[in-house]
N, C-alpha and C positions, 0 to 999 in steps of 0.2 A: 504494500500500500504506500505509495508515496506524498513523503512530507511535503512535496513541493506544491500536488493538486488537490489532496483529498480536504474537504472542511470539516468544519466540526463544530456546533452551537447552534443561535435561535435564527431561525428566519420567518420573520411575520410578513405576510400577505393580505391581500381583502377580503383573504375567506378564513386566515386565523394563521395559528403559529406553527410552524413546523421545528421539529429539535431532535437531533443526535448530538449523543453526548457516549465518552469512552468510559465504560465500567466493566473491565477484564473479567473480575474473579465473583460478580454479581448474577444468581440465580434469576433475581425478579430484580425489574427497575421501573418506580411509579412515575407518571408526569402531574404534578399534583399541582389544580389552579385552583385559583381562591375565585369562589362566586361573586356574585353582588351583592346576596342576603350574607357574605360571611361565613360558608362553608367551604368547605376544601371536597373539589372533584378529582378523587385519583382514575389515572388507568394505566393499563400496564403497554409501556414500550414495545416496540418490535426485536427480535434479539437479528443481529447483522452480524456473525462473527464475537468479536469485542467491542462492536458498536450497539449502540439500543439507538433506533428510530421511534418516532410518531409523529401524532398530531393534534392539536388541542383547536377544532373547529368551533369558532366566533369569537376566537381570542382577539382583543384590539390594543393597540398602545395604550398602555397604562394595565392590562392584566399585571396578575401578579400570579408567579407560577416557581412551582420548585419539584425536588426530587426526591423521592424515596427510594433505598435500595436494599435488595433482601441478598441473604446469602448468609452461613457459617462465620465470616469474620464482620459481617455488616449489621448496621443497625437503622431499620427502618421506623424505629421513633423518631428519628434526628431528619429533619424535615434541608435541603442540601440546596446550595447555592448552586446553577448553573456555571462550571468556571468560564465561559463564556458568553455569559449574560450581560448585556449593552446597558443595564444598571441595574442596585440593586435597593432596597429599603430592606434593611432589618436583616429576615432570615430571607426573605422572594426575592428572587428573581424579578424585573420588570421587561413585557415585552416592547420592544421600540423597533419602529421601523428603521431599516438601514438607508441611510440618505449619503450621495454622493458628498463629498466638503464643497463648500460655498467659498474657500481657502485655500487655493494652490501653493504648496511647499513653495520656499522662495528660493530656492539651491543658492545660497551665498556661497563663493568657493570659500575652502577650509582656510588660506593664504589673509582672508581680508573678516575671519572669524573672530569675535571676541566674546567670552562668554560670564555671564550672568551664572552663577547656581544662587538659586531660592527656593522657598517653600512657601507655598502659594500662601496657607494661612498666615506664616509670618510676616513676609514684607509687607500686607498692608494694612493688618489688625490693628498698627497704630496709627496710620497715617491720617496724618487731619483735612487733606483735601479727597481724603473719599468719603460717602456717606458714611455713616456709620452702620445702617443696615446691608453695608455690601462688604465690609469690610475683613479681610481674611478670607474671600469668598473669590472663584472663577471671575464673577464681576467687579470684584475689589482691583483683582489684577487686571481689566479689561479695561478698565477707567480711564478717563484721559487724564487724573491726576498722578496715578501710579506708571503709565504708561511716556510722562512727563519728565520723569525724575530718570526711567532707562533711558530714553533719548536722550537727556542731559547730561549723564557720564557718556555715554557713546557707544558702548554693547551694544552687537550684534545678534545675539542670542538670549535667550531667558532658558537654562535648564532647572527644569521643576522636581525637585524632589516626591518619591514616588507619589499619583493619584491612583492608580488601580484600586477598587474598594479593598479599605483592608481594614482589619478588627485588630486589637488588641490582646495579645501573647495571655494564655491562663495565669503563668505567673504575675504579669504586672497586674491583668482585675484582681486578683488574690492580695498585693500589696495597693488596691485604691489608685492603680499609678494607667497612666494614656500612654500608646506609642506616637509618639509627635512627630516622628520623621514619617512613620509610615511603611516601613518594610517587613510588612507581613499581609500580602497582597492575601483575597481571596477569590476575587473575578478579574481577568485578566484584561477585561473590553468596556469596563464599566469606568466611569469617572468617579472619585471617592466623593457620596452623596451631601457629606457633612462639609465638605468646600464649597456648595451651592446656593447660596444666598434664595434662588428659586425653590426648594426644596426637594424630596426624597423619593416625585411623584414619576421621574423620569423626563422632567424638565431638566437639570444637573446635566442632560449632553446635547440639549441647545444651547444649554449656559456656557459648557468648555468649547461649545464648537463658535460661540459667537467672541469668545475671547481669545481662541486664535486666529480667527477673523480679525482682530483689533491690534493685535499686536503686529501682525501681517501687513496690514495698513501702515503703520510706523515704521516698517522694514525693520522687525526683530523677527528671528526665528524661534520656533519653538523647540526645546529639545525636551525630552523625556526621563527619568529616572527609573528605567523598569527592575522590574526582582524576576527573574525566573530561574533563580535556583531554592528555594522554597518558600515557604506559605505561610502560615499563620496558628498553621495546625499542631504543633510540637510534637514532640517524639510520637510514636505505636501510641494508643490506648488514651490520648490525651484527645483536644477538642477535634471536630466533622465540621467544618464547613464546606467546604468544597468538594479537593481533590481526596482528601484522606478519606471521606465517604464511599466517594465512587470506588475506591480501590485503594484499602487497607494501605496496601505494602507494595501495590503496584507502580507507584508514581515513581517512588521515593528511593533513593540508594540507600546497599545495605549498610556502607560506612558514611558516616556525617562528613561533610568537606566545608561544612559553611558556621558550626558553632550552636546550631537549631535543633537540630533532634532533630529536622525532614526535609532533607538536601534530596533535591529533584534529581531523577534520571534522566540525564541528555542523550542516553542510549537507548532509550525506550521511545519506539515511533510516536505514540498518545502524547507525549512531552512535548517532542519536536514540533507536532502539528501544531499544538496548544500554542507554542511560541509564535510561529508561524503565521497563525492566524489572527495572534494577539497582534503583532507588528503590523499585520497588513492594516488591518480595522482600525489603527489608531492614523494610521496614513494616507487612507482611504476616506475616512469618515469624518476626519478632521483634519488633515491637512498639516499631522504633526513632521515636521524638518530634521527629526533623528530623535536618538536613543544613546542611553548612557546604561551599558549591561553591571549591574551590580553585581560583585564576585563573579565576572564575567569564566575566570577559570573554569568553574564548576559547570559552565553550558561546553568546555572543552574536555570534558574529562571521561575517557573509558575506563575500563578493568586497568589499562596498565598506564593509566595516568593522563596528561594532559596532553594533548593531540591538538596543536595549530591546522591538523586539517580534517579534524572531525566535521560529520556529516552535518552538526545541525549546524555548526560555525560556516560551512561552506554552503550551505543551503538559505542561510541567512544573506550571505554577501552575494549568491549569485539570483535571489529572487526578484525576477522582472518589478511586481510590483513596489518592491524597496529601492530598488535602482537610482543612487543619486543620492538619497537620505544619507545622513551624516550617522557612522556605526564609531561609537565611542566604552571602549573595552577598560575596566576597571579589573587589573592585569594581575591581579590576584584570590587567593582563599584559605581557607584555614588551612585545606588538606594537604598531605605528602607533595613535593613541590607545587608548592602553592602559589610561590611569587615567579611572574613570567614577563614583566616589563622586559619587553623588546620581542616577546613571543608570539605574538597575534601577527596574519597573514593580511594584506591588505583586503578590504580596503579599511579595515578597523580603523581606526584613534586608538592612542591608550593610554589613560590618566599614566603620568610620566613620577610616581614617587620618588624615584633616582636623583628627578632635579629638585624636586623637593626638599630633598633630605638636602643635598648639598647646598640648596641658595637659603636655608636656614642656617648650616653650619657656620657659612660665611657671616652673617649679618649679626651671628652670637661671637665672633670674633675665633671659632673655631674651625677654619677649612683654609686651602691655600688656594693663592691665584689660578693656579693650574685647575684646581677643580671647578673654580668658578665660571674659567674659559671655557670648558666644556659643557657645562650647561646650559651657558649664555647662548654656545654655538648652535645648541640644537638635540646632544647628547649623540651625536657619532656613534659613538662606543656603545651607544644601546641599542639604536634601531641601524639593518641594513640599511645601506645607500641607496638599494632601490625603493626604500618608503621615504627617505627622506625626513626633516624636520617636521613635517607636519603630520608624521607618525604622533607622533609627542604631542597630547594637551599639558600645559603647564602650568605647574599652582602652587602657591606655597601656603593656602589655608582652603579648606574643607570644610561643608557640613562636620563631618567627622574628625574632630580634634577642636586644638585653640580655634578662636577666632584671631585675624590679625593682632587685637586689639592684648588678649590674654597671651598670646602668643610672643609679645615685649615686654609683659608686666607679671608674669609666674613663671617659674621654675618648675613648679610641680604641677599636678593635678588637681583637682580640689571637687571630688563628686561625690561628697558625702548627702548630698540632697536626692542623690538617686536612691540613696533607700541599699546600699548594695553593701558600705563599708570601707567606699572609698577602692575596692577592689576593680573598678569596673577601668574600661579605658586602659589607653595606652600608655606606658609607663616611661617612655622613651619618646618626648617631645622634641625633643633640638629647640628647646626655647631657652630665652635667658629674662630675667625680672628685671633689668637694667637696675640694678642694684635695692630694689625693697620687693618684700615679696606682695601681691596684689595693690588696691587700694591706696596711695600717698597723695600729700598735698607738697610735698617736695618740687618745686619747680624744675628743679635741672632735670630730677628725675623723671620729671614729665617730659621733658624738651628731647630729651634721650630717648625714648621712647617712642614721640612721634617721628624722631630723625631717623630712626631703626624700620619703624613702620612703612617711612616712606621711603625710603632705601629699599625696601624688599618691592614693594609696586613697582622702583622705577626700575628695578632688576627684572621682573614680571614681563612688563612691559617692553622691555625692549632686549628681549634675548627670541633666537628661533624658535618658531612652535605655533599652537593655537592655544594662547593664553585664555586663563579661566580666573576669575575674581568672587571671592564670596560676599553676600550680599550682606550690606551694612559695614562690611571693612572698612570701605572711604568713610564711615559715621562714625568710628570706632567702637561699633558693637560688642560690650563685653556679657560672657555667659560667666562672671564673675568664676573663672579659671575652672571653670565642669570643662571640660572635654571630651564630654559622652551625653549630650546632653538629649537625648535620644526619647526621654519619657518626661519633659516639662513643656504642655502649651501654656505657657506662663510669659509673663515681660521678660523675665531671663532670656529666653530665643528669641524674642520678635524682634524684630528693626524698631527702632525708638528715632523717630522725625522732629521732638521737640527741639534738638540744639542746632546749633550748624553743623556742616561734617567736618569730622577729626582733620582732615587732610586736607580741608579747603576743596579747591579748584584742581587737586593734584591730579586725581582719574581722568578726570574729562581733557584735562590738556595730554598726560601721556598718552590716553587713548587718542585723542585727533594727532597728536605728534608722529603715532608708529603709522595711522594710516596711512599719510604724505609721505611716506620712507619707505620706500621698496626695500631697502640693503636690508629691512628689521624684518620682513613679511619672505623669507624668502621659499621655495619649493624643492631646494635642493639646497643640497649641504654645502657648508662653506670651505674654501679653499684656501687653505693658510700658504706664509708664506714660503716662497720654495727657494729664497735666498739669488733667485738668478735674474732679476733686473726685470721680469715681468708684472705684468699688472696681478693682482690676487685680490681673492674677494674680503678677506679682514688681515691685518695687520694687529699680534699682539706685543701693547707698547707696556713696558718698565718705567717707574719712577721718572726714570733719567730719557724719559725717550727714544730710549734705544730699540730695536723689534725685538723678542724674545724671541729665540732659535730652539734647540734641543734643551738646552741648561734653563728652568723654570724660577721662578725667585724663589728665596728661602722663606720658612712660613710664616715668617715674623716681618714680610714685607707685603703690606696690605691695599698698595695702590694697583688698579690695574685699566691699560686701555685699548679698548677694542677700536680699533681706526679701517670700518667700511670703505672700500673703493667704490665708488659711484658708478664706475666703467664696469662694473662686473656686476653679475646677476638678471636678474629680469626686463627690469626697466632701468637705462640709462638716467640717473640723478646726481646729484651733489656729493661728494663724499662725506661722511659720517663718522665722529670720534665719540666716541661714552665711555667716560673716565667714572671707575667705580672706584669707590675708597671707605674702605667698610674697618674703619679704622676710627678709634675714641680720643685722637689726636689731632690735628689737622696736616693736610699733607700736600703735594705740590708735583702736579706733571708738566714736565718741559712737551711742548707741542711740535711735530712736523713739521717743515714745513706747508705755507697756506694760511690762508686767511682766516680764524678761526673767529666765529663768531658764536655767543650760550645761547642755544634754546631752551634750555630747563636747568632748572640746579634744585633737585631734590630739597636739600635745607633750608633755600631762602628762593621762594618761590616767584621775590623781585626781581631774582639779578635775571640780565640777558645783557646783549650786546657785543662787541667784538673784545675780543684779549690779543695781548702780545706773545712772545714766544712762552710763555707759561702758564699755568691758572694753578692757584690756589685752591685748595678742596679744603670744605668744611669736615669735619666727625662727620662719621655717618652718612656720605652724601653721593650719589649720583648728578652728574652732569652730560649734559648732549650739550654737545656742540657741530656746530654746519661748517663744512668747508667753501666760504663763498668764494665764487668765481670770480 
């Protein structure tokens, strides 16, 4: 049966709903709708193999219908969400008609890509030019006042942190506690109905379809945060919504790769289509511009491990109807090699942790120029030549971890509000507290902080790749040093719009600065120099102005500069110097010759203008500078 043509889920008509759905190791399997008076009409499926057919005649948008399933490991009290159900309230399923998008995908290429990650409740729960009845909501983010503030930094992109309906892990209702991120999908086609300001009636996917209608209009793309390496359903024996209903032990691999107790099988055909057809429907039906695979590993992994060319990875990348959508690989997982940054075949992306770790090392005063160089370039060393830089999305803050803001002001963790013992989270930050631990009224201490912060943007910002910004950074959003902050819908996560932003005007000018700069956007990797009198596409300079050859500075030498040839790469421009100096001293590069004039100085956001054979660097500071003709 293959994954490429076969479907699987609700299709409504004028004469009612038709549904196949996978339930392997199921005797009986009910189609159960809820009346008008309030009662529940079962009947029983058609058995197809491992598929169950019917049909539910004078069903119309807005039925509510679900599933029972009989059999030795199944339980037919537990009333079962379609996992491809187009929305859901509660425990039903709703049926809705499939409508073409009113939203054509907007293929930005990946080269002129800048990305947003949000969470749709948080960015605008507090914003004061949205209603307040919309706010946190599909319409909160469709507003022209939320919609105002992404045009205004300059992002290209909004990627949303998962919407698939998803419920809340047994453990956390057992501790009172919400999953606020969201990753424990249980329909994989459904919009999550508690984002919907319209409500839970099956309205919720004209709402998501009319908000990436709106951001479409503004030239953002939409990206996705999908799960489908497990569900919401925890280990054997714990809660049925969905897939653990249909099939006990069938979904699920026998070893955990993900931390869950019910890590999906990407070897199992019911999986792959499920995938499959979730991707399609979400691209089809709404007009979503890619995906971002959560523990992407785990959709690569057979019996003897992780496979860059497993079938559903390949069947993914070569599906006519995804064609063009932007495929962004979250390059690891818990299990037996788990971490694969540089392992994914095109045409994936893949969040780039390597450059992570290291453009944090740097900016805590712990990494050397050498490493720094190769991040900036693109990471060489990690992705083949034939993906190139724009293999690499690159980021040095995530949902998952500090925020920038925590990220300069703790050393440690601090998730003792999770309820867990402070056990939770990653133990190994690359952060530094710029000398007090959270909270001061220390001015230098602050002033160090925002220099560090803004140092890493303007590192972000103009190194190879498809840079990604987490939302509220430029505001200085602190989750007051949680860095798991995974079960608080609280002020703690949300964007908070009361003050100015931490950074000023610093996003929105790096971000217009890298687009006018071909040398910073480039499609292929950079070409250092080969010492023999030819043009090269970056020159890297030393203190003293000299090109760095084979012999790298020593690590207690913290200025460095990358000097772009204009004649080289894509589009013929100006040449381009960005002097980093991720040093708590000030420091000083003698300049090339040429005309050097500042377009940006990270620390003091006044200077510009032309300089002499030198510039001075402040602590902590990045500078661009233009070679004028």
């Amino acid at each position: 049966m293959s994954t490429a043509t076969t479907t699987i889920g609700p299709w409504l008509d004028a004469e009612g709903l038709s549904l196949t759905v996978a339930a392997p190791a199921a005797d009986v399997v009910e189609l159960c709708v809820l009346t008008a008076d309030g009662r529940e009409r079962r009947q029983r499926l058609d058995r197809a193999g491992e598929l169950w057919t019917g049909r539910a005649d004078g069903a119309r948008a807005g039925t509510r219908y679900g599933l029972r399933t009989h059999g030795p490991a199944h339980d037919p009290g537990v009333l079962l969400v379609d996992p491809l159900a187009r929305a859901v309230d509660g425990r039903w399923s709703i049926a809705v008609a499939d409508l073409p998008t009113t939203s054509a995908p907007l293929r930005r290429p990946w080269r002129d890509t800048v990305i947003y990650e949000a969470h749709v409740r948080g960015l605008t729960r507090l914003h004061p030019g949205v209603p307040p009845a919309l706010r946190g909501t599909y319409a909160g983010l469709g507003h022209p006042a939320a919609i105002a503030e992404l045009t205004r930094l300059g992002v290209t992109a909004i990627e949303l942190l998962p919407v698939f309906e998803f419920r809340d892990e047994q453990h956390l209702r057992e501790l009172g506690r919400h999953n606020y991120w969201g990753y424990s999908p249980i329909a994989f086609c459904a919009p999550h109905a508690a984002y919907a300001a319209s409500g839970r009636g099956g309205s919720q996917v004209d709402e998501f379809r009319a908000m990436v209608a709106s951001l479409h209009a503004a030239g953002i793309e939409v990206l996705l945060d999908v799960v489908f390496n497990h569900t919401a359903e925890g280990a054997p024996g714990a809660d049925a919504w969905s897939l653990r209903g249909l099939g006990p032990e069938a979904f699920f691999r026998q070893h955990d790769v993900t931390g869950t107790g019910n890590s999906l099988d990407a070897t199992n055909p019911h999986v792959q289509r499920l995938v499959l057809d979730s991707l399609r429907h979400w691209a089809t039906a709404f007009g979503v511009d890619g995906f971002r695979f959560d523990l992407a590993v785990t959709l690569g992994r057979d019996d003897e491990g992780f496979d860059p060319h497993h079938p559903l990875l390949a069947a993914i990348a070569e599906d006519p109807v995804l064609a063009g959508t932007k495929l962004i690989a979250e390059p690891w997982d818990v299990g037996p090699g788990g971490y694969q940054v540089g392992g994914f075949p095109a045409p994936f992306a893949e969040w780039n942790g390597i450059y992570r770790d290291a453009v944090r090392d740097v900016w805590r005063g712990r990494s050397t120029t050498a490493e720094l160089a190769r991040a900036v370039a693109g990471s060489s060393d990690t992705f083949p030549a034939s993906r190139g830089p724009l293999a690499g999305v690159t980021f040095v803050t995530a949902h998952d971890g500090f925020t920038l803001h925590d990220l300069v002001s703790y050393d440690a963790k601090h998730n003792e509000a999770n309820g867990e013992g402070n056990r939770d989270g990653d133990d190994h930050n690359r952060s530094w507290n710029s000398g007090v631990e959270g909270p001061t009224d220390d001015a230098e201490v602050a002033e160090l902080r925002r220099r560090r912060a803004a140092g890493l943007l303007a590192t972000l910002l103009t190194s190879q790749g498809v840079p990604m910004l987490l939302a509220g950074d430029e505001r200085g959003r602190t989750q007051h040093g949680n860095n798991n902050a995974y079960c608080h819908d609280t002020p703690r996560t949300w964007v908070h719009w009361d003050d100015e932003p931490w950074l000023g005007e610093l996003v929105p000018r790096l971000i217009a600065l890298r687009a006018g700069q071909p040398v910073l956007r480039r499609t292929t990797f950079l070409d250092g120099d080969r010492g023999d009198g030819e043009p090269v596409d970056v020159r890297w300079l030393g203190p003293d102005g000299r090109v760095l050859g084979d012999a790298w500075q020593p690590p207690e030498v913290r200025t460095l500069g990358a000097l772009y040839d204009g004649r080289c790469g894509d589009e013929p421009t100006s040449s381009l110097l960005v002097a980093y100096h991720a040093d708590g001293e000030p420091g000083r590069l003698v300049l090339p010759p040429g005309r050097f004039t500042i377009l940006l100085d990270s620390a003091d956001p006044g200077r510009t203008g032309p300089v002499g054979e030198s510039i001075e660097l402040d602590p902590w500071s990045v500078v661009i500078l233009r070679d004028e003709p």
